[in-house]
C-alpha positions as CSV (number, residue, x, y, z in Angstrom):
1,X,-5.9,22.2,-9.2
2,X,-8.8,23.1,-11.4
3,X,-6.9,25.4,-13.3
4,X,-4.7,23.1,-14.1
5,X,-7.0,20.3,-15.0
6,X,-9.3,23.2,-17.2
7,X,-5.6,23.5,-19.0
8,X,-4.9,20.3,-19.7
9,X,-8.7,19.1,-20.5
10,X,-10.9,16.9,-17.6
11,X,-11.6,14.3,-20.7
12,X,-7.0,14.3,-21.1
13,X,-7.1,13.6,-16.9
14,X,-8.1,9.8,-14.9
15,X,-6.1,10.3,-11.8
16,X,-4.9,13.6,-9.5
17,X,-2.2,13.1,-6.9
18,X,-1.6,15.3,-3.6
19,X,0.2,15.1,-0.8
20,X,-1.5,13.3,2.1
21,X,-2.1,16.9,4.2
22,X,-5.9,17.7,5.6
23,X,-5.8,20.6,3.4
24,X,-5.1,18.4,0.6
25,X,-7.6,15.4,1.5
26,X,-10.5,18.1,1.5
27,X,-9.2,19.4,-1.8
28,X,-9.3,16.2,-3.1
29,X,-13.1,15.1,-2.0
30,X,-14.1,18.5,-3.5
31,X,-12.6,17.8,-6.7
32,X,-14.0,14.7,-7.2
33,X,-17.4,15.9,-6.0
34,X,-17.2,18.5,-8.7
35,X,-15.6,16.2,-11.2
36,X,-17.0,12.9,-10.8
37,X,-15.2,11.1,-13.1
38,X,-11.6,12.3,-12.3
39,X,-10.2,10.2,-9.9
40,X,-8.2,11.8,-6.3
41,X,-5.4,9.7,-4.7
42,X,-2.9,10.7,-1.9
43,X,0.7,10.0,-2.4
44,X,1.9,6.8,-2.1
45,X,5.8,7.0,-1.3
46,X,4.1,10.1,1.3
47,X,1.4,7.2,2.6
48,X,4.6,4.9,3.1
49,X,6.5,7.2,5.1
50,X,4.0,8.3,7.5
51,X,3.6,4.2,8.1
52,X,7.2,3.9,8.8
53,X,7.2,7.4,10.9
54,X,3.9,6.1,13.1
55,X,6.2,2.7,13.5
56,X,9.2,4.7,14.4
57,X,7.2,6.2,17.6
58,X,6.8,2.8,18.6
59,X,8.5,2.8,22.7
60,X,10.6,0.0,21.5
61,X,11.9,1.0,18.2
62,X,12.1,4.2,19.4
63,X,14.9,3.3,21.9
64,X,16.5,0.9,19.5
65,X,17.0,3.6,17.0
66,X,18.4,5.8,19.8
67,X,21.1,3.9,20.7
68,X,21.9,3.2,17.1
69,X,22.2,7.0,16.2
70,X,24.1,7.5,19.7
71,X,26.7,4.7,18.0
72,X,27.2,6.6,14.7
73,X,27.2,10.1,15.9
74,X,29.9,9.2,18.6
75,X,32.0,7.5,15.9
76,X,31.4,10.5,13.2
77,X,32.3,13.1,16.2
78,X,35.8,11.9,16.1
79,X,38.2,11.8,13.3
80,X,40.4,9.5,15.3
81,X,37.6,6.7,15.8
82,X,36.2,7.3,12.1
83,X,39.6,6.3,10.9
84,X,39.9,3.1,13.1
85,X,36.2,2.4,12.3
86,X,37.2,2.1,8.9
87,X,39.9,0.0,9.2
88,X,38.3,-2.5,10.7
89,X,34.7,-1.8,8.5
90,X,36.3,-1.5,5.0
91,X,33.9,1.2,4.6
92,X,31.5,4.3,6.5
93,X,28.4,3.5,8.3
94,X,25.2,5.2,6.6
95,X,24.0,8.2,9.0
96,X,20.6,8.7,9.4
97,X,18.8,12.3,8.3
98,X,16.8,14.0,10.8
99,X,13.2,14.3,8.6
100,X,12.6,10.6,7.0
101,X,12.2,7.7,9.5
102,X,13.4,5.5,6.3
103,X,16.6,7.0,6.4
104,X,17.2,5.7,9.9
105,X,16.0,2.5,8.7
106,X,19.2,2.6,5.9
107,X,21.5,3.8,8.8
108,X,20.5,1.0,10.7
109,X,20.8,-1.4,8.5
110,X,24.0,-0.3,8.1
111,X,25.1,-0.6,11.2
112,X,23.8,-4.2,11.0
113,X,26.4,-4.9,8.5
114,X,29.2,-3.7,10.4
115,X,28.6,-5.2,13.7
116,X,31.4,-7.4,13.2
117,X,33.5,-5.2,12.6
118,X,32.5,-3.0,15.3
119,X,32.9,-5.7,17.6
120,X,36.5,-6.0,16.6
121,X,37.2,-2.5,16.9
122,X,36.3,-1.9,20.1
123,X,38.3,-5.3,21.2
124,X,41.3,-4.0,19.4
125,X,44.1,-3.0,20.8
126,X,44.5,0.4,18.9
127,X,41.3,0.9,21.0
128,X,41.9,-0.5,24.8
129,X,45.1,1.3,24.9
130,X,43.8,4.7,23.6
131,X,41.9,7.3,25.6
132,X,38.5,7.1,24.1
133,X,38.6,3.4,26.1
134,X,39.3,4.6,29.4
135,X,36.3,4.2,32.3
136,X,33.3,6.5,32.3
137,X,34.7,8.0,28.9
138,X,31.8,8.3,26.2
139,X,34.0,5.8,24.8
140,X,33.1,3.2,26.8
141,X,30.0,3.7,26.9
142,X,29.5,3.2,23.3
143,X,31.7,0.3,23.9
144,X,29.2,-0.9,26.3
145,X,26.4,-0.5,23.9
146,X,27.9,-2.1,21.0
147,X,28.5,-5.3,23.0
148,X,24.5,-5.9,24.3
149,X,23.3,-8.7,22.3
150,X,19.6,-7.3,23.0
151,X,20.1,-4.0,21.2
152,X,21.2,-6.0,18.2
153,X,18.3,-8.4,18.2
154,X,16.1,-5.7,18.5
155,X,17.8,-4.1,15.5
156,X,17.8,-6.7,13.6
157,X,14.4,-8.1,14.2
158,X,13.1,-4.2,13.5
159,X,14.8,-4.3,10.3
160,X,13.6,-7.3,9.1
161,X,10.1,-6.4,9.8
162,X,10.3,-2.8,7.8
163,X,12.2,-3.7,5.1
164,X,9.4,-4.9,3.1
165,X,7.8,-1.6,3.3
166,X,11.2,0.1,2.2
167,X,11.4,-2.2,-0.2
168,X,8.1,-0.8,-1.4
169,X,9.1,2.5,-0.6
170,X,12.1,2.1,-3.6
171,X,9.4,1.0,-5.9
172,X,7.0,3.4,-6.1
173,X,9.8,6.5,-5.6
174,X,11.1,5.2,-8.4
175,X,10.6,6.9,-12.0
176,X,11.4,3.9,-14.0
177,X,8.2,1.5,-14.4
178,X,4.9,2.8,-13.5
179,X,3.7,0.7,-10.3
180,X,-0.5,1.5,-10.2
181,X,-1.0,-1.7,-11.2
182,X,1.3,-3.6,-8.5
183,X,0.4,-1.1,-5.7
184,X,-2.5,-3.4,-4.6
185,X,0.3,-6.6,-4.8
186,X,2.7,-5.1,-3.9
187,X,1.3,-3.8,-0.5
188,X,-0.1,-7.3,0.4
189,X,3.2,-8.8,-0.3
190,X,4.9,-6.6,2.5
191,X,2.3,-7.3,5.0
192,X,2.8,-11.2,4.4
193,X,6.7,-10.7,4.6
194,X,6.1,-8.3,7.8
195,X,3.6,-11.2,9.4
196,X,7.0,-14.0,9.0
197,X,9.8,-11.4,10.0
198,X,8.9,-10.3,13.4
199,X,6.2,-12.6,14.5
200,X,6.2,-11.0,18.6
201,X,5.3,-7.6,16.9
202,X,4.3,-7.9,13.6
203,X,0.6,-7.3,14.6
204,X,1.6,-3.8,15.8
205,X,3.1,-3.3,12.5
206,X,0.1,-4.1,10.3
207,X,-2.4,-2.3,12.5
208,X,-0.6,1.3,11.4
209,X,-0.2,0.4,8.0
210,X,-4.2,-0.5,7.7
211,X,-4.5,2.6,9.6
212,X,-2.7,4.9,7.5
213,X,-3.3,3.0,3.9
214,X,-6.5,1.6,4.2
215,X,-7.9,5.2,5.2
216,X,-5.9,6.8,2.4
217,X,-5.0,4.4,0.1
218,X,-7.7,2.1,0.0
219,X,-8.8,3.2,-3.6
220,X,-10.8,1.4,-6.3
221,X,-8.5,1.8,-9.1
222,X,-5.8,0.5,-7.5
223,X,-7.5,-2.7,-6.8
224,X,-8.8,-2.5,-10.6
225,X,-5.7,-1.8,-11.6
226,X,-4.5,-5.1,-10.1
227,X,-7.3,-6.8,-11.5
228,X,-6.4,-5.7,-15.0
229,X,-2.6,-6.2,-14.6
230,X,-2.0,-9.4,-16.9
231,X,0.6,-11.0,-14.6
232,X,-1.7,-11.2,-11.8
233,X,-5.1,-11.9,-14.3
234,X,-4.9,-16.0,-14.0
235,X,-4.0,-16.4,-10.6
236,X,-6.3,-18.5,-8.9
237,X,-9.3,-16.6,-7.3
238,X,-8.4,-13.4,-9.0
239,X,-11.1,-13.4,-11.1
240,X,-14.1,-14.3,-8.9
241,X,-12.9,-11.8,-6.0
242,X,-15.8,-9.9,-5.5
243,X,-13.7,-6.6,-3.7
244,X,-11.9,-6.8,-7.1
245,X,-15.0,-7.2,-9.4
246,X,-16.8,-4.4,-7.4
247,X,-13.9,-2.1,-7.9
248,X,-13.5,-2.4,-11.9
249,X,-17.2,-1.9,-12.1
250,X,-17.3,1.5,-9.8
251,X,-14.3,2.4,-11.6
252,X,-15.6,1.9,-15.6
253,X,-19.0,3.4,-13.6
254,X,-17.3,6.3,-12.8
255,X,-14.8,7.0,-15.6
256,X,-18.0,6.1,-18.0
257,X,-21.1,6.6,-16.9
258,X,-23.0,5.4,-19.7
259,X,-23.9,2.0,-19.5
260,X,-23.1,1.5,-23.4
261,X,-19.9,3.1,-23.5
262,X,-18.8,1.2,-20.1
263,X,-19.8,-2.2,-21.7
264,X,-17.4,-2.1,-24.6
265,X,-14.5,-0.2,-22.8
266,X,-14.3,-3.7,-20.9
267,X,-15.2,-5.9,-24.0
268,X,-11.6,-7.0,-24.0
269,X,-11.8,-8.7,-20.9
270,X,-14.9,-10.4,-21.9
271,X,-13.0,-13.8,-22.1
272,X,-11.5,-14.4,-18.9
273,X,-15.0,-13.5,-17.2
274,X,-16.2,-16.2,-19.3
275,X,-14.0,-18.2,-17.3
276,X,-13.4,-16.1,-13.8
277,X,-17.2,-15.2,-12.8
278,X,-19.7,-18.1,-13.0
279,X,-22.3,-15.2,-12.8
280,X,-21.4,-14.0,-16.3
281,X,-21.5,-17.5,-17.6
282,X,-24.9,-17.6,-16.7
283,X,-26.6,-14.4,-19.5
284,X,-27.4,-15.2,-22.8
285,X,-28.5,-12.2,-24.1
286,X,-27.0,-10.5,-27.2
287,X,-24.9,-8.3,-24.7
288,X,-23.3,-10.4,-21.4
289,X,-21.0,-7.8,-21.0
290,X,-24.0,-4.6,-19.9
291,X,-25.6,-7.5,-17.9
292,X,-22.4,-8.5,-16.2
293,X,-22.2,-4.9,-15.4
294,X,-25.7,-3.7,-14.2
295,X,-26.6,-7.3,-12.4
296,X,-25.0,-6.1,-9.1
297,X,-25.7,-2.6,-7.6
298,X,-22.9,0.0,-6.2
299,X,-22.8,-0.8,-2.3
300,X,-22.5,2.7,-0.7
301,X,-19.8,2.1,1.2
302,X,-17.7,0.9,-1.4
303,X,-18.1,4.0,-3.7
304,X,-15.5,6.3,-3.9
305,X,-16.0,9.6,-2.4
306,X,-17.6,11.9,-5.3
307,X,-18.6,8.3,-7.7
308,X,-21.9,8.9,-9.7
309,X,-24.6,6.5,-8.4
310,X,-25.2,3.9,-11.2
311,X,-27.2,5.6,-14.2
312,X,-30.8,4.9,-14.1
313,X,-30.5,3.6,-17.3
314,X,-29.4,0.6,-15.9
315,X,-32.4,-1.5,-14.2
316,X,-31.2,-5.1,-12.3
317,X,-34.4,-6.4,-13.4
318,X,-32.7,-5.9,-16.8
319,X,-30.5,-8.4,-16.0
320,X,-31.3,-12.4,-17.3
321,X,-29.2,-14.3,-14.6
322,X,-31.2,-16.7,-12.4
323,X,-32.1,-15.3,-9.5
324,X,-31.9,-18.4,-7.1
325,X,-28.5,-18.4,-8.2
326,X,-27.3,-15.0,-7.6
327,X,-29.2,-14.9,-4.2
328,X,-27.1,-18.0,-3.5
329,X,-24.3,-16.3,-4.5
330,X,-24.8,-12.8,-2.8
331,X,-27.8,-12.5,-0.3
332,X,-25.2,-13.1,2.9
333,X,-23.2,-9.7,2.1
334,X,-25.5,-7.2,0.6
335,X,-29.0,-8.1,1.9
336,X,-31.3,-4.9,1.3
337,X,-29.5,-4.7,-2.6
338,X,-30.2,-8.3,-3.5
339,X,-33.6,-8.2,-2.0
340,X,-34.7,-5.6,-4.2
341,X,-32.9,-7.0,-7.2
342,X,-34.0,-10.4,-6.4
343,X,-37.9,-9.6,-6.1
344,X,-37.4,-6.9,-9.5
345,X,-35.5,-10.0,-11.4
346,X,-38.8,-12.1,-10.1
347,X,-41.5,-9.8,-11.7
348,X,-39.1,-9.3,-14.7
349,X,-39.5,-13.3,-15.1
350,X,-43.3,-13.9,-14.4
């Protein structure tokens, strides 16, 4: 990778992404430990489908896709129930691949859609009177599975629940619009959708995806990204979300170390922090934006991996705000910071 970035220029690079491998994951740290200001990310659509492979080894979706790819391979094993299939279906069922669990997603969705027709089928009387029907035939078997009304309200409870992370999926596979800025949105949006689809299970569901993406996709700039995205900008609580606020500053931090240069590269959002971050309302020195910046440090465990601390250049007792207000404001989630700020701003004042 550093050859790469060495021909293309570290200064022409913001973000590298890998595949979500070990091998790749320990690349990536060491990158970014070496290049601090070049940002590592795993692959999303990658992310995604380990989520929907982790959900696919789930007992009960397990056996519900089983029986769905026991349905399609019996009907594609014979040319003879392929063509009556189709006669009733208008159409082929979509067969699952053996390497992406979101291909036997599509394939069961599309059974879904021809369960009607299935039903007629195997009622017909093409069918009963051929020799696929007869007793103890696979035939009847797949008969017999066709016509439980559990299998299908497993299947269609299942689908429901993991479409909105296909749906996601599509989005950011696809080549067309570039989707950083509506990852963090995007993400949250599923989860909501998942949380009304399969209320029984949906729990289950949103524990692997925090597992999976909040260990490897859980990044700064996507949620600065999201801040910065102007459909999402005057939303209500957008602007004073403090998980968002301390990811554009560790991001600017990062990407531009030098407390000067980071000031003006968000100058153009100085406005709606006027309005979005009573904090920033409060300076009224001849640069808000440095303040805005500096008044709160990095918490550890919010840095990226391989983030330069916060220049030294950058004192908190720098900072004008009143500090009653920001201890008001802050004290509860980062005590030890805001202690040492607080008592710094104190001295700065007397």
């Amino acid at each position: 990778m550093e050859e790469v970035i060495d021909q293309i220029g570290e200064e022409n690079i913001v973000q590298v992404i890998t595949d979500n491998g070990p091998q790749y994951k320990l690349a990536g740290q060491v990158l970014m430990e070496r290049r601090p200001q070049i940002f590592w990310t795993p692959c999303v659509a990658h992310c995604i489908d380990l989520i929907l492979m982790d959900i696919g080894k789930i007992r009960r979706v397990q056996h519900t896709v089983e029986i769905a790819q026991r349905i399609i391979r019996y009907i594609y094993g014979h040319t003879w129930v392929i063509s009556l299939m189709e006669k009733y279906a208008g159409g082929e069922i979509l067969r699952p691949g053996v390497t992406r669990f979101a291909t036997n997603y599509i394939a069961l969705d599309s059974l879904i859609e021809k369960k009607k027709a299935l039903h007629q089928m195997f009622v017909s009387p093409e069918w009963q009177e051929s020799r696929y029907a007869q007793a103890s035939t696979e035939g009847s078997r797949m008969e017999d599975l066709v016509s439980r009304q559990s299998f299908w309200q497993w299947a269609n409870a299942m689908v429901k629940a993991i479409k909105p992370l296909y749906e996601v999926l599509r989005a950011v596979d696809s080549e067309r619009y570039p989707q950083m800025d509506f990852l963090y949105h995007i993400m949250e949006k599923a989860k909501a959708q998942i949380m009304e689809a399969d209320v029984a299970h949906a729990q289950e569901y949103i524990d692997i995806i925090e597992r999976r993406w909040g260990a490897q996709m859980g990044r700064k700039l996507h949620l600065a990204a999201y801040y910065l995205n102007l459909r999402f900008q005057y939303e209500s609580g957008i602007g004073m979300d403090d998980e968002l606020l301390h990811a554009l500053r560790n991001v600017i931090y990062k990407m531009k170390p030098d407390p000067e240069v980071a000031a003006s590269c968000i100058e153009e959002e100085e406005v709606e922090l006027k309005y979005a971050d009573p904090i920033y309302r409060t300076f009224t020195n001849d640069n808000p934006m440095l303040d805005w910046l500096a008044v709160q440090q990095q918490e550890p465990e919010l840095d990226e991996p391989g983030s330069p601390r916060r220049p030294a250049s950058i004192k908190a007792t720098e900072a004008t705000v009143d500090p009653q207000q920001w201890a008001e404001r802050n004290i509860s989630r980062t005590p030890t910071a805001n202690r040492t700020w607080l008592e710094g701003s104190q001295s700065a004042h007397d």
